[in-house]
N, C-alpha and C positions, 0 to 999 in steps of 0.2 A: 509474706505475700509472694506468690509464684510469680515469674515472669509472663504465664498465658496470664492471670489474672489481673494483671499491673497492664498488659498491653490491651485489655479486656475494658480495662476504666479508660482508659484513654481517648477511646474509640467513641465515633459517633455511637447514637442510634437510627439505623438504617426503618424501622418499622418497631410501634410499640402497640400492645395489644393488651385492654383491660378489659375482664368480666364482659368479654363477649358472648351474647349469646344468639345465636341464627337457628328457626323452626320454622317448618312446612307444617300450616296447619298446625296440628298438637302435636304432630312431631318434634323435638326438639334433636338438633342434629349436633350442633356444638352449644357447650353448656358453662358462663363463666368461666371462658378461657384467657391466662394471661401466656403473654409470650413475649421475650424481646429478642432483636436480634441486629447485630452492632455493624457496623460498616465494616468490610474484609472479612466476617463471617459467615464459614458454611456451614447451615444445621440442616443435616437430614430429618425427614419428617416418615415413620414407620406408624402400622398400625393396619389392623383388620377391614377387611372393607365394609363398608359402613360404618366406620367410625366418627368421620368427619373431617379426614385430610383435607379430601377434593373438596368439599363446603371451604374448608377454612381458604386455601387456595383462592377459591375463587370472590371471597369477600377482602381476601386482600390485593387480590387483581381489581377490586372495583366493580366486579363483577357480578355479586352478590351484592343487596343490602344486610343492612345488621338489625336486629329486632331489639338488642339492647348492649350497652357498652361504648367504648371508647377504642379507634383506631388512629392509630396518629401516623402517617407512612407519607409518602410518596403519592400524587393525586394519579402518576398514572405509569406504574414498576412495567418493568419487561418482564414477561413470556415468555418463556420455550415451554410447547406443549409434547404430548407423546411422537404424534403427526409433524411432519416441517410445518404445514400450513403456505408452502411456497406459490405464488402464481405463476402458473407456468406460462405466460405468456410474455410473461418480462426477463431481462435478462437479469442476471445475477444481482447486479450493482442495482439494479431497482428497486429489486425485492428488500433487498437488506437496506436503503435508504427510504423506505416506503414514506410520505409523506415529507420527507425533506426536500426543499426548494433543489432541484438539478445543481445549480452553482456551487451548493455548497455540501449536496448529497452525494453525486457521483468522489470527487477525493474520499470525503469518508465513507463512503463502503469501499474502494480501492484498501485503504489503512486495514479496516476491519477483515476485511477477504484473506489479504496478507497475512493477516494475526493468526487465522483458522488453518492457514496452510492451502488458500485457495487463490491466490495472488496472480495473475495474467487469464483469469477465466470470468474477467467480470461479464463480460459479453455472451457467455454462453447462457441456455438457456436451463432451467430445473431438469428437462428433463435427459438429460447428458449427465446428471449426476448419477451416484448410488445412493444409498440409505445413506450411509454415515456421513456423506458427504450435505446429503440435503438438511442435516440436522447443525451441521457446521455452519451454517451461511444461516438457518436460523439464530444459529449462537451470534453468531456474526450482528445480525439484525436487532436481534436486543442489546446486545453493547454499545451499538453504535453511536447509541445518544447517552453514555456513558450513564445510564440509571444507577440511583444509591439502592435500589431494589429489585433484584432478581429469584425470579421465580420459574423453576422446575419440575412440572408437570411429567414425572417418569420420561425425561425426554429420549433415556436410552436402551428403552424397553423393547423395540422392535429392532434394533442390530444385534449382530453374530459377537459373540463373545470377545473375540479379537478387537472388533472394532469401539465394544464395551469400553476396554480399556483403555485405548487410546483416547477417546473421547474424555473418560475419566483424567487422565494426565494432562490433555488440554484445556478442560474448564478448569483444574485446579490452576496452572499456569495462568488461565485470562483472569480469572476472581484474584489472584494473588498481584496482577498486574493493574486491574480495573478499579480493584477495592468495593464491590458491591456488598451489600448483605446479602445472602442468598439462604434461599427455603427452596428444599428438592423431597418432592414428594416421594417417595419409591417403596416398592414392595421387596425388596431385595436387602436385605440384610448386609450381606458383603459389599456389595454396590456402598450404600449410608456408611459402613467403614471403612472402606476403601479411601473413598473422595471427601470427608467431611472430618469438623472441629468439635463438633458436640452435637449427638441423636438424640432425640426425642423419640417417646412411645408415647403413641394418642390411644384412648380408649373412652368409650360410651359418651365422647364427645369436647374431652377435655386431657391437657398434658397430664398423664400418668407415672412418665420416669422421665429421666435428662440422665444426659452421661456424655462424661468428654471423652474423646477419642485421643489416645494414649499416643506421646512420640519421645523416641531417643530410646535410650536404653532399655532393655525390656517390653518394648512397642509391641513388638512380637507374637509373646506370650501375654501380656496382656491385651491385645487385642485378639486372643483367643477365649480366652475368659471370658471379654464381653462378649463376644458372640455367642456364647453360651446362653449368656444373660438376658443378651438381647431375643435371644429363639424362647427361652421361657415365657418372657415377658409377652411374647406374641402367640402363648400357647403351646410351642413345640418342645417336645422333651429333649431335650439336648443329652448325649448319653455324656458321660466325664470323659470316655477313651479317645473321643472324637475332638477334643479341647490338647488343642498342642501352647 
């Protein structure tokens, strides 16, 4: 047994998902889907649009009902969507304690602000922020009530590539800190290898491949490989020259 595998059983289950199926109408969008995904683990979620990510997303945000199946999760996971969704009329530490009693809200977002790298700016307002920043204090806001269930709606879709990354190194640091399961929806291939422990490929409504994200020796190279795999798997011809 590997050591991913052995710390794999260990581990809660953060969200369990059996033969689900969600349809508009005759539509049927997600089709008997099972999916688990364990406490401290991030699974990117790739796939064509219209396939059923955002469906699946939002049935496990609560958001959705289910037409048939079994969800077992968290009655009500954190959010980060593409958008902060911030109010701009509150200060920092509000926004990210939304709903928590002042007495015991204001410390925690102080804590959480600090985590993000926003720490002495709880008083200022959204709109003093940047992009990358306003998505931090989002992050901020869903951790704060330490959820076993995190969920990532392309949250890093509208920043400059610089701040891509950084943002990528700081959710890996808070999830490895917080211990969520987390599910990140993303179109971006590199993004899902980048920041994640095992990707999924959805198609015509249901998980069509799984793959763990390679570390230590060789990580490299074969995280070249998959991306090859993973661009097939989404359609795109990956040429060999272009696989280091």
């Amino acid at each position: 047994m590997s050591v991913q595998t052995a710390t794999r059983q260990r581990r809660e289950a953060a969200v369990i998902v059996r033969a689900l199926r969600r349809q508009y109408g005759e539509h049927v969008v997600v089709d008997d889907l099972d999916l688990q995904i364990d406490t401290g683990e991030f699974v990117a979620l790739l796939g064509e649009s219209g396939c059923g990510k955002t469906t699946l997303l939002r049935v496990l945000a609560g958001l959705d009902p289910i037409d048939a199946g079994h969800v077992e999760g968290p009655a009500q996971p954190a959010v980060v969507f593409q958008e902060h969704r911030l109010m701009p009329w509150l200060p920092l530490w509000r926004n990210v304690a939304l709903g928590i009693p002042d007495d015991r809200g204001r410390p925690l977002a102080e804590v959480a602000l600090r985590e993000v790298g926003l720490g002495g700016r709880e008083n200022d307002l959204p709109r003093r922020l940047s992009g990358g920043q306003a998505q931090r204090v989002a992050l901020a806001r869903a951790l704060v009530r330490e959820p076993r269930l995190l969920l990532l709606d392309e949250p890093f879709a509208a920043l400059d590539a610089l701040t891509r990354i950084r943002m990528h190194v700081l959710v890996k640091e808070l999830v490895a800190r917080h211990q969520p399961g987390v599910l990140l929806v993303t179109h971006d291939v590199d993004e899902a290898i980048a920041i994640s422990d095992r990707i999924l490929v959805m198609r015509t409504g249901r998980i069509a491949a799984s793959y763990g994200v390679g570390v230590g020796a060789g990580a490299e190279q074969d995280r070249g490989k998959l991306r090859a795999r993973l661009l097939r798997e989404l359609g795109v011809d990956a040429r060999p020259e272009s696989v280091t």
